[in-house]
N, C-alpha and C positions, 0 to 999 in steps of 0.2 A: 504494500500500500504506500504512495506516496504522500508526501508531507501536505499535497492540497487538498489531496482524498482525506487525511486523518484530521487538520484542519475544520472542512464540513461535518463530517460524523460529530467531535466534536461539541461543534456550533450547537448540532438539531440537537444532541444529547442535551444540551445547556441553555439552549433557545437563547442565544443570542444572538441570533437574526433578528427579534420580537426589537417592537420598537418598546422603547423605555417603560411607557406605562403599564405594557402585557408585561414588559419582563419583573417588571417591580409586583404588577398583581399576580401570575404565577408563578417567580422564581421565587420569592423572597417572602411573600407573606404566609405559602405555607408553612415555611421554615418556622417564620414567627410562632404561627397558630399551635404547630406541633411542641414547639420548645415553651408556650404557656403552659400548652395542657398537659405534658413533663412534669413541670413546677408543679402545677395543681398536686398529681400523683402523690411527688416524692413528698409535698406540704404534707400530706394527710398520712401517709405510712408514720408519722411522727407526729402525734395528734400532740401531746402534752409538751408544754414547756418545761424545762427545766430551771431552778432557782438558779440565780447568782452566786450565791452561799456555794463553797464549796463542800463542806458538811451537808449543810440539804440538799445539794444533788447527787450523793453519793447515795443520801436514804434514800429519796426518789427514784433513783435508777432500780436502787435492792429491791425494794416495794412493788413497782409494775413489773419488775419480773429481767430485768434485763443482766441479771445475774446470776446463779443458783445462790439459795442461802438456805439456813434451817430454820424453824422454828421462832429458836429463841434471837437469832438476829434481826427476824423480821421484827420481835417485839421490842430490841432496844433500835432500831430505826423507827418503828414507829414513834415510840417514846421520844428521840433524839426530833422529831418534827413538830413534837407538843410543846418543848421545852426548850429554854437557851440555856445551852450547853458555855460551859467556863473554860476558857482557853489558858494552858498553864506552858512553859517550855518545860520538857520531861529530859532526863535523862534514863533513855530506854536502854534496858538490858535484855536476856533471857537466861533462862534458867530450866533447867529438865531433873526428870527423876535419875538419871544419870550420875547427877551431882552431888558432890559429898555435903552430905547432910539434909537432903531431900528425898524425897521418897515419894506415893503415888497418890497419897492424900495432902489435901492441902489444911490449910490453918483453920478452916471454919468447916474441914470434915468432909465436902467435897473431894470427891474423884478429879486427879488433874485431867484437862482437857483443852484443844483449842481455843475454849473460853475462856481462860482463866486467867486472870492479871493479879498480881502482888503490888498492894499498896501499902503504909504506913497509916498514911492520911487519910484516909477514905474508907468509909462505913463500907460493909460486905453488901454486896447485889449492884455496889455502883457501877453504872455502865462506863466505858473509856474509850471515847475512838481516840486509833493511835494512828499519827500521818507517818507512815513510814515513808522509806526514798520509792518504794515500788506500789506505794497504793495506799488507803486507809482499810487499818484493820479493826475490829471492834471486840472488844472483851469485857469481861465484868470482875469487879475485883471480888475475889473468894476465897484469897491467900494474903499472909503480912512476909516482910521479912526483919532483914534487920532494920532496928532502929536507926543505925548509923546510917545506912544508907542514903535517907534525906541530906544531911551533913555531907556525905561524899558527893552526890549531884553538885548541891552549891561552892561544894570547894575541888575539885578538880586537881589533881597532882600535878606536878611540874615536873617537866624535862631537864637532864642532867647541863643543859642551858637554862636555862630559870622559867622558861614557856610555859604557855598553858597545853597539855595534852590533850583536850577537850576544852567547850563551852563549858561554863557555869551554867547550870539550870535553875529553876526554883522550886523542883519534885523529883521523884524518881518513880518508875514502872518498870516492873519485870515479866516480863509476857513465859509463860509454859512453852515450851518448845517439845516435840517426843524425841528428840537429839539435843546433841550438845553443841551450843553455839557459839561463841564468844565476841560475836557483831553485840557493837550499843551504838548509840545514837542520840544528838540532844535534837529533838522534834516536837510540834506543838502536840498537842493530847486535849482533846475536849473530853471534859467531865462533866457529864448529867445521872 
């Protein structure tokens, strides 16, 4: 085929032979109509807005489903949407039955589980979401540990330079782990 034959093919393919106003009324406005009624579509496959709050849209996602969760985290998201939750910086640790001096119940007689948080501060059944680097995770406190603990968050050891090894916090949280961890982290932590 030569370049004036592929030219014409072309042309009819694309109609632009059509004087301007054909070409604009059927080259271009279906396009339009098709890529509104697109928008319509994809509008509606996402009916619900999502909060601002970065804590409420994490419940909100959990809640309509756009996660798997169990039970009892659906009831502290629910909870976490009733309530304003208290924002503290944590120094996050873990802790497993693994570790000398723990074992598979925890302080208030519960069974350890992916639930379970270790606070000082904080009355048993309190909820804690914890902002880790990989996502919020959500636990309830149903273990203590040491009392020093809080003291260690706020005062941070120093490096054989004078440095700080870590942030100062103004708490600490020990999340249950079924392994041995030894990640911590100073992250915010909402308590409701």
């Amino acid at each position: 085929m030569s370049r004036k034959e592929m030219v014409t093919v072309l042309r009819r393919r694309i109609r632009i032979d059509l004087p301007f106003w054909e070409f604009i009324v059927w080259g271009i406005v279906p396009w339009l109509l098709s890529g509104f009624c697109l928008g319509l579509l994809v509008s509606n496959a996402y009916p619900a807005e999502l909060p601002d709050d970065p804590v409420q849209r994490i419940a909100t996602k959990v809640l309509r489903g756009d996660c798997p969760s169990e039970q009892w985290q659906r009831q502290g998201y629910e909870k976490l949407l009733r309530v304003t939750p208290t924002e503290y910086q944590a120094w996050i640790t873990n802790y497993s039955h693994t570790d000398p001096g723990c074992n598979r119940v925890t302080a208030s007689g519960r069974k350890v589980s992916q639930r379970v948080a270790a606070m000082i501060d904080q009355p048993w059944a309190t909820w804690v979401l914890i902002d880790l680097p990989e996502g919020y995770e959500l636990r309830q406190v149903f273990d203590t540990g040491s009392r020093r603990n809080i003291w260690r968050a706020q005062n941070p050891p120093r490096d054989k330079h004078g440095g700080l090894v870590r942030l100062p916090a103004e708490t600490w949280v020990d999340r249950y782990l079924p392994y041995r961890s030894f990640d911590s982290w100073v992250r915010p932590i909402h308590i409701f």
